[in-house]
DRENLUMBA-931765 format. One record per atom (N, C-alpha, C, CB): residue in one letter; x, y, z. Coordinates in steps of 0.2 Angstrom, whole numbers, plus 5000, padded with zeros to 4 digits. Glycine has a CB too. Example, Ala and Ser with C-alpha at 12.3 -4.5 7.8 and 13.67 -1.06 7.14 Angstrom:
# residues 2
a506649725039a506249785039a506649845039a505749785045s506449895035s506849955036s506450005039s507049975029
END
This chain:
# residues 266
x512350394694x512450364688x512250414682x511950304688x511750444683x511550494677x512250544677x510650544679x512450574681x513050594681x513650574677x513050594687x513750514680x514250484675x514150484667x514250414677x513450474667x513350454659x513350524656x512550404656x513050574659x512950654656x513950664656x512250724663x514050654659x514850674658x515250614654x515250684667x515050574652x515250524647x515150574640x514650454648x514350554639x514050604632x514450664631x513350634633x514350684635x514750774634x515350754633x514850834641x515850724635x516450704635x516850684628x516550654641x516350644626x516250604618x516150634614x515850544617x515650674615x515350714608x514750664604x516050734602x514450704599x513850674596x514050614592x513550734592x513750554589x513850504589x513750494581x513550474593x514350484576x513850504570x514050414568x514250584563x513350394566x513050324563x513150304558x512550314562x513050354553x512550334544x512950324542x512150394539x512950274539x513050274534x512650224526x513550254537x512450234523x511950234517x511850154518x512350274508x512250104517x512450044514x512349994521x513250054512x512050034525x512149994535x511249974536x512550094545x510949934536x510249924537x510049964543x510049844538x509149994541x508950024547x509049994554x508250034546x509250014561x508849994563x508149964564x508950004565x507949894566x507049874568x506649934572x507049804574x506149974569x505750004575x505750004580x505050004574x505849914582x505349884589x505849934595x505449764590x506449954594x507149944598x507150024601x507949914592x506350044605x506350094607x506750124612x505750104607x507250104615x507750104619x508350094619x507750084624x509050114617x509550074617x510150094623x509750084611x510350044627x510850054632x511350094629x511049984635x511850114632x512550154631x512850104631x512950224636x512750064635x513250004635x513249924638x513650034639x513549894635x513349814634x514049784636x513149784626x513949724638x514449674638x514149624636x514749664644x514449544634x514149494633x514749454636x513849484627x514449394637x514749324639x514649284633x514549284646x515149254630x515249234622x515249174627x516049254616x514549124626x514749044629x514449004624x514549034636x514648944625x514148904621x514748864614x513648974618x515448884613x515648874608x515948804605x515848914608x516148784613x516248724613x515548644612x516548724618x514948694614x514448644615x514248634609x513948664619x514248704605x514048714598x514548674592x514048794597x515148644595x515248614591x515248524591x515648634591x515148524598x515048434600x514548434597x514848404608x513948474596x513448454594x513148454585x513048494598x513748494583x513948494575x514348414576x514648574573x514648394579x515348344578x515648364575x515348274577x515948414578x516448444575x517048474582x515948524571x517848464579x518348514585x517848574588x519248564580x518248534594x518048624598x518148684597x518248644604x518848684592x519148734588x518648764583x519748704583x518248734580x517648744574x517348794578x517048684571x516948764584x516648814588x516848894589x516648784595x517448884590x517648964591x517949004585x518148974596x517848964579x517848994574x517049014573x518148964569x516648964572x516049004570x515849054577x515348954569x516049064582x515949134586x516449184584x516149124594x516749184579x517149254578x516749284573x517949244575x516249244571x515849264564x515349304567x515649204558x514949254574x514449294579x514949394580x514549234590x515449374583x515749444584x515849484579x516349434587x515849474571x515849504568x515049554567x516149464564x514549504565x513949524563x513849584572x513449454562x513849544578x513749564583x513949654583x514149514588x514449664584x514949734583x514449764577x515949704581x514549744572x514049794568x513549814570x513849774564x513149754570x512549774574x512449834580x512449704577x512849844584x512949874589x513249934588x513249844592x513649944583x513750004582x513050044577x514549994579x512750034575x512450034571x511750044574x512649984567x511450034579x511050054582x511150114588x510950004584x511650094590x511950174593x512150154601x511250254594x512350084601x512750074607x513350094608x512850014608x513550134613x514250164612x514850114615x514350234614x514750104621x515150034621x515149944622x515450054625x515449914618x515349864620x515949824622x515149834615x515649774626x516349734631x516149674630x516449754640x516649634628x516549564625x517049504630x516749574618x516949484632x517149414637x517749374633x516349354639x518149384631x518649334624x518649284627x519349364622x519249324634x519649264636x519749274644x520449274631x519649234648x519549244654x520249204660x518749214654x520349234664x521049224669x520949134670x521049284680x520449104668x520349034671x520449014664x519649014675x520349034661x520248994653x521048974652x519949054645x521549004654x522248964653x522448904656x522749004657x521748874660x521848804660x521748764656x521648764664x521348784651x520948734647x521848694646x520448774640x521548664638x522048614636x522648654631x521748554632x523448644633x523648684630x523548674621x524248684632x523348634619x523248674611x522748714609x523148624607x522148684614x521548734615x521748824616x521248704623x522348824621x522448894618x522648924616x522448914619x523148884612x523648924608x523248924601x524348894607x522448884602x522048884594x521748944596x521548814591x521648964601x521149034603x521549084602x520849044611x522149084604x522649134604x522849154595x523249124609x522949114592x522649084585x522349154582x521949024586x521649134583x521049164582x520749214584x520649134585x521149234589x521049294593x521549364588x521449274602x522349324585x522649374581x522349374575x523349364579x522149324570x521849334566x521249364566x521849294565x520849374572x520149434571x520449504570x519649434580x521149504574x521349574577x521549604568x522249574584x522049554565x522149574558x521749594553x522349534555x521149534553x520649534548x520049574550x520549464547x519949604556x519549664556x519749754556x519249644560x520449744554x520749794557x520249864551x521949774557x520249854546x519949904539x519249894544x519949854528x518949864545x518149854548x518249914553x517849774553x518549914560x518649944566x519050024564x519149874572x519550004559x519750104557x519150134552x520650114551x518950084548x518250114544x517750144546x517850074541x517550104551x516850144556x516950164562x516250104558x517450184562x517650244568x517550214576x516950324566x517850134577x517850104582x518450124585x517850044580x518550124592x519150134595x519150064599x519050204599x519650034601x519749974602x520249984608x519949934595x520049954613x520249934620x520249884623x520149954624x520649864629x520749814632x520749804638x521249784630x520549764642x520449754648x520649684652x519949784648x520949694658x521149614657x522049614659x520949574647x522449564660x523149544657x523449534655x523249534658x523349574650x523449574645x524349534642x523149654645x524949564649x525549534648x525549494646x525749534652x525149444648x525249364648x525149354642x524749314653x524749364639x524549354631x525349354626x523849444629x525249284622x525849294618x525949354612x525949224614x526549344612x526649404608x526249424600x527449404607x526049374598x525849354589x525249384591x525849254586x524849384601x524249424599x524249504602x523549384601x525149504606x524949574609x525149614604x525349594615x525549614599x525849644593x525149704589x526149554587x524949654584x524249664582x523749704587x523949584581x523649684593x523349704598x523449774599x523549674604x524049784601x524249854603x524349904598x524949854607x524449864593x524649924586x523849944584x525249874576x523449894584x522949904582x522449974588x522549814582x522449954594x522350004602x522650064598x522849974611x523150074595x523550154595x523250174590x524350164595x523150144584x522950164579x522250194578x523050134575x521850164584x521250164584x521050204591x521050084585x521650234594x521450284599x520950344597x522150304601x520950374593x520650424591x519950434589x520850434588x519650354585x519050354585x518350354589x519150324584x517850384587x517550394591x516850374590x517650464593x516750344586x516050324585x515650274591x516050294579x516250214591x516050184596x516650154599x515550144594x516650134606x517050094608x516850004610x517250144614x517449964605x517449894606x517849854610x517449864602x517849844617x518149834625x518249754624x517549864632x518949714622x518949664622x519349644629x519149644616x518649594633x519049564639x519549514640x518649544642x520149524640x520649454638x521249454644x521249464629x521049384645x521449384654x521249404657x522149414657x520449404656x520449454664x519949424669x520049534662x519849434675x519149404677x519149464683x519149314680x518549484685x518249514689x518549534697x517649474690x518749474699x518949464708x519649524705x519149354713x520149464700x520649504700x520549564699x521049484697x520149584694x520249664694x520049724699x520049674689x519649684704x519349704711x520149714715x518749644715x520349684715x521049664721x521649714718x521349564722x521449704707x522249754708x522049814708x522849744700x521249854710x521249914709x521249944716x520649944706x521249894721x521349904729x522149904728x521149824735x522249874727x523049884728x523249964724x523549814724x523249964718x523350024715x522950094720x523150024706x522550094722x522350144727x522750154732x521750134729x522950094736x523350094741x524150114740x523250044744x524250104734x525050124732x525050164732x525450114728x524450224729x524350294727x524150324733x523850294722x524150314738x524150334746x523550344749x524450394747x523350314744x522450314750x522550284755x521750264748x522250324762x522250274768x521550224766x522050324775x521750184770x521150134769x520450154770x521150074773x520450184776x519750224779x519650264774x519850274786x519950294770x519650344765x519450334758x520150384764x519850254756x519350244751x518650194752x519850214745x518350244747x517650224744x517650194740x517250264742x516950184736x516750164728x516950194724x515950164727x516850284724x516950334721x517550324720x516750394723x518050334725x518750324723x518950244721x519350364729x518750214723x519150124720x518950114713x518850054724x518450174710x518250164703x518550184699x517750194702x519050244703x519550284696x520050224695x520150394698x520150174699x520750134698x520450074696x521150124703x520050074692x519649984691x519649994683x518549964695x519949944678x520149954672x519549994667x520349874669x518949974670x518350014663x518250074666x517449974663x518550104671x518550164670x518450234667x518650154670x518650214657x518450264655x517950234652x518950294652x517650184651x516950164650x516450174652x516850114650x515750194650x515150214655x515050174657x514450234653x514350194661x514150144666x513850074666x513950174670x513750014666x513949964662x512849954662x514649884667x512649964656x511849954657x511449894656x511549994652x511849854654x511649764649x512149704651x511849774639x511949664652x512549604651x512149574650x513049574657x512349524646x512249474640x512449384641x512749514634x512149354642x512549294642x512249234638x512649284649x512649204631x512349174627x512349094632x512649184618x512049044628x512148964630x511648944635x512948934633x511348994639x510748974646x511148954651x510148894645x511648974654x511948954659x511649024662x512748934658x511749024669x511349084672x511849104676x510649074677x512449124675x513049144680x513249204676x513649094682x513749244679x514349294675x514849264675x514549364679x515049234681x515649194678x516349244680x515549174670x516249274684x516949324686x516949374681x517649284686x516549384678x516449454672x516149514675x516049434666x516649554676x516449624677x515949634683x516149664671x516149594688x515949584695x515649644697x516549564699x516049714698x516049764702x515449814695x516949794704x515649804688x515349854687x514349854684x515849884682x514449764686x513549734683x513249754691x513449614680x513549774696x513149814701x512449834698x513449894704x512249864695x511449884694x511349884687x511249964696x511849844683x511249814677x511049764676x511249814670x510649744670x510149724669x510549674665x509549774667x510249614670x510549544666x510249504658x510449494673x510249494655x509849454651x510449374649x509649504644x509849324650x509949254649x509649214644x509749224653x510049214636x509849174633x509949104631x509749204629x509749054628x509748994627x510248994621x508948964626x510249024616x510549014611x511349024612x510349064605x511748964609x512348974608x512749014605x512548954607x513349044606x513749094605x513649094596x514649074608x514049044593x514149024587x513549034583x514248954587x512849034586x512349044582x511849114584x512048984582x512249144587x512049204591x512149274586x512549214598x511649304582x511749354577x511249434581x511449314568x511149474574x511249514576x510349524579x511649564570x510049494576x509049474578x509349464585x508549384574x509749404587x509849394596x509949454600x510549344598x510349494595x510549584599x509849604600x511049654593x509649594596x508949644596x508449624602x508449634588x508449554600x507949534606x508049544613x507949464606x508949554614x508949574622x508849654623x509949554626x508949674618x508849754617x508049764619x509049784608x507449724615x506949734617x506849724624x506549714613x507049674626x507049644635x506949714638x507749594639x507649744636x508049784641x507649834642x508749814638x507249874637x506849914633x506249904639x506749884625x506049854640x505349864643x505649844650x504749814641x506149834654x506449874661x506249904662x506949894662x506049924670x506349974673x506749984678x506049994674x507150014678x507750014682x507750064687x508250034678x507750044693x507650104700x508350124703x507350054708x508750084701x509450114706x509150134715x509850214701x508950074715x508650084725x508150104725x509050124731x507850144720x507250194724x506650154722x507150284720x506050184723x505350154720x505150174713x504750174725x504750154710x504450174705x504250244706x503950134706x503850244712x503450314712x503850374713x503050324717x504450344713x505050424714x505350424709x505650424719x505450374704x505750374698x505150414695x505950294696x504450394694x504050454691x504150534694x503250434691x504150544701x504150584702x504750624699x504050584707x505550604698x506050634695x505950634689x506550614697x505450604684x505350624678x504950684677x505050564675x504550714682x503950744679x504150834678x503150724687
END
């Protein structure tokens, strides 16, 4: 793991933040992961309980994802991976998705000056095919234009879920001529979509529900879960912080003990 992340860092270069106009970070936030995911849930509950469409709900979560992403960049997370839209969510109801998919081009437009301003690079992960054209359009022009940035990377998950992306990186290894006996972890990793993302430190899941939910199955292997009660919709950049402190007073063994983990510090 340290390996990965030291060859991450080096690979990226130094991380430039400042800007004048961007609130300090909070003191309290004496640790910050490289990298985060969250699970955007909550947005439908958040609106039965407004009495309001379920539509409302995921609008006021685009506004979470707005403040959220700042927030994040702005403390010095380098990547973030966000849960959009998931391989099961195409059941919902069809108007249901074609009001997300909606929502989904209108973020891609209306933050496009936000994401080239502060030096976001913007990717996707997921199935992306399936996705109608009104949001792959926006999507992909936005991905190219945004290839070069480096401050931070914002990894939106759409179409995607976990198992599947376990099974299409088996297959792509095996088309690539791995015998089966030969592949590993090491190698089924160069074929698994986050690949060029570090290594995943945080996952996040707003609404209290205590699952992942088919999200990034293979790469939440050894981080550090956090479970909060507050809904997507009302989930700002104070909630970031709070999982950020959690994360902060961890510790993380990757298998070993304590007393080896001090010993490899000393």
């Amino acid at each position: 793991m340290t390996s990965l992340r030291t060859h991450w860092r080096t690979a990226r270069g130094l991380l430039s933040l400042g800007r004048q106009d961007e609130p300090t970070p909070p003191p309290r936030l004496s640790e910050v992961p490289t990298s985060v995911a969250i699970i955007m849930d909550g947005n439908g509950r958040w609106a039965t309980q407004q009495k309001l469409p379920r539509i409302e709900g995921h609008r006021r979560g685009a506004d979470s994802v707005r403040d959220v992403v700042r927030a994040a960049r702005q403390v010095g997370i380098e990547a973030l991976t966000l849960y959009a839209f998931s391989s099961q969510n195409w059941q919902r109801p069809p108007d249901e998705v074609k009001a997300l998919m909606e929502l989904l081009r209108d973020y891609l437009v209306s933050e496009h000056d936000e994401i080239m301003d502060n030096g976001i690079r913007l990717v996707s992960i997921g199935d992306i095919d399936r996705l109608p054209g009104l949001v792959r359009q926006p999507l992909d022009a936005l991905m190219a234009e945004s290839a070069g940035n480096r401050d931070m990377v914002l990894c939106l998950a759409l179409s995607y879920g976990g198992r599947e992306a376990i099974v299409a990186a088996c297959r792509a290894a095996l088309l690539a001529g791995i015998a089966p006996e030969k592949l590993d972890a090491d190698k089924l990793a160069a074929f698994m979509p986050t690949r060029t993302l570090p290594p995943l430190d945080l996952l996040i899941r707003t609404s209290g529900e205590q699952r992942i939910s088919n999200f990034l199955l293979w790469e939440s292997a050894y981080a550090e879960l956090y479970f909060t009660p507050t809904l997507w919709p009302d989930f700002r950049r104070q909630h970031l912080y709070e999982a950020l402190d959690a994360y902060a007073a961890r510790e993380r063994r990757f298998g070993l003990t304590s007393e080896q983990l001090k010993a490899q510090s000393r």
